[in-house]
C-alpha angles and dihedrals in degrees: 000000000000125000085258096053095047087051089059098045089061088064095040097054081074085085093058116082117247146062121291110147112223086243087062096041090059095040093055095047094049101044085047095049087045096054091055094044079057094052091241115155141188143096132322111225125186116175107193106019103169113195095343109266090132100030102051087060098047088054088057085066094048109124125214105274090029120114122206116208120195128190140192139138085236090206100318125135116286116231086244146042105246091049090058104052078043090062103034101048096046102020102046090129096052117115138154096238095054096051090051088040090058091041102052082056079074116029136027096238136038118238121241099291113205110193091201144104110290087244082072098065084093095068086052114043113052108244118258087011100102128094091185139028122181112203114202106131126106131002092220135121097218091040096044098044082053098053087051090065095044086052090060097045104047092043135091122243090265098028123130128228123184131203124208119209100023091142108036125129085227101051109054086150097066083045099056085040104049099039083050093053080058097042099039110008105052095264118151123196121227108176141345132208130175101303108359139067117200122201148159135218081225129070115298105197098097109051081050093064091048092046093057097050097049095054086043084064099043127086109258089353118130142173118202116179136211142175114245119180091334089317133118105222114175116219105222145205134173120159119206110276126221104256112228112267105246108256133272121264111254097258125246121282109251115246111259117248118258110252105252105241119251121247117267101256108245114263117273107220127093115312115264100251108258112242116249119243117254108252124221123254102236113235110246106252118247131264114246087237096053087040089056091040103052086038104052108008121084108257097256086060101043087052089057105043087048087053095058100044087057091054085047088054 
């Protein structure tokens, strides 16, 4: 799938139902890129995936020999009690064949789907194979702090996780467990958005540089950063970007412009002879006697006098 077309995925996912922030949507897509353009391979991991909206745009950055694996419970039974008031109160509309069903609007081929608890990821995913695990399973403390673990072990030493929810008023339990896995696990923040944290069990500094610089060259996009607990965790915003329209097709070569003919050349025998122009009788001059009559005698008179010098002629 080419940059353009990725581009265009972040605004499309709008028809899928779910929550996936713009910022998100442009971090994922750019840690991801930038994972490829390093050379840097390895498998794709999301562990709650709803209806698809994050998950239909990690699979456009799966390289050949990758595997994506995607987990959810997709409406089945918890293995408690709490996590099943959890599902079934917030996640009623969630089914398996929805969520193929959205992401085959967008790929050719399902990922590996995995109907389980999200404790299970681990008997899925090889451990120390992933380059990116997207977290975004249960609220809860127990589970979270669970899935924590799983993350780490199924990650390579740079690779990234991300958890979703970490800030919510309604999740206080993402929250406790993610900020624990900083404090207490290894893990090291690298940025936060409006509902996600995204972190390595590598160093993070890097990616950082190259985060900040990147916001600093993108319309409405910013990085702010801040020292938490002896970390460096960047705030940041990106807003979706307008894709380029594809270009124009070269327009049609005019049709080229008939050659006028060329005049007949005149004929090459002897010249037709020119006529010769009439030429005007010339009037017979007046008499003295009929001058001095029209031009002094009443009508009547001059009628008379003429008459009489024709009958003399």
């Amino acid at each position: 799938m080419s940059d353009t077309a990725r581009t265009q995925l972040e605004h499309d996912l709008e028809s899928i139902k779910g929550w996936f922030n713009p910022s998100d949507r442009r971090l994922f897509s750019w840690l991801l890129k930038r994972q490829l353009d390093r050379g840097e391979t390895g498998n794709l991991v999301e562990v709650g995936c709803y209806l698809g909206k994050s998950t239909v745009l990690i699979g456009a950055y799966l390289a050949e020999g990758e595997t994506f694996t995607v987990l959810d419970l997709f409406g089945a039974d918890a293995p408690d009690a709490s996590n099943n008031a959890e599902t079934s109160g917030s996640y009623a509309t969630l089914t398996q064949d929805a969520f193929e069903a959205n992401y085959l609007r967008f790929h050719d081929e399902l990922p590996v789907v995995i109907k389980a608890p999200s404790f299970e990821i681990v008997d899925h995913v090889p451990s120390g194979s992933a380059r990116f695990v997207h977290i975004d399973a249960s609220h809860l403390y127990e589970h979270v702090a669970g899935d924590v673990d799983s993350a780490r072990k199924l990650l390579q030493p740079d690779g990234i996780v991300v958890f979703d929810d970490f800030r919510a008023e309604h999740t206080p339990g993402v929250a406790a467990a993610v900020w624990e896995g900083v404090l207490t696990k290894g893990l090291r923040p690298i940025c936060v958005t409006e509902s996600k944290l995204y972190g390595t069990w590598g160093d993070p500094a890097e990616v950082q540089a190259e985060m900040v610089k990147w916001t600093e060259g993108e319309p409405g996009a910013w990085a702010v950063s801040q020292e938490i607990a002896g970390h460096t965790v960047l705030r940041v915003k990106a807003p979706l970007v307008t894709p380029p329209k594809p270009a124009a097709a070269p327009a049609a070569p005019a049709p080229a412009a008939k050659a006028t003919p060329a005049p007949a050349p005149a004929p090459t025998g002897p010249a037709a002879p020119k006529s010769a122009k009439p030429t005007a009788t010339p009037a017979k001059p007046r008499t003295g006697l009929r001058r001095v009559a029209k031009d002094w005698l009443p009508p009547v008179v001059h009628r008379n006098i003429s008459k009489q010098l024709r009958k003399r002629r």
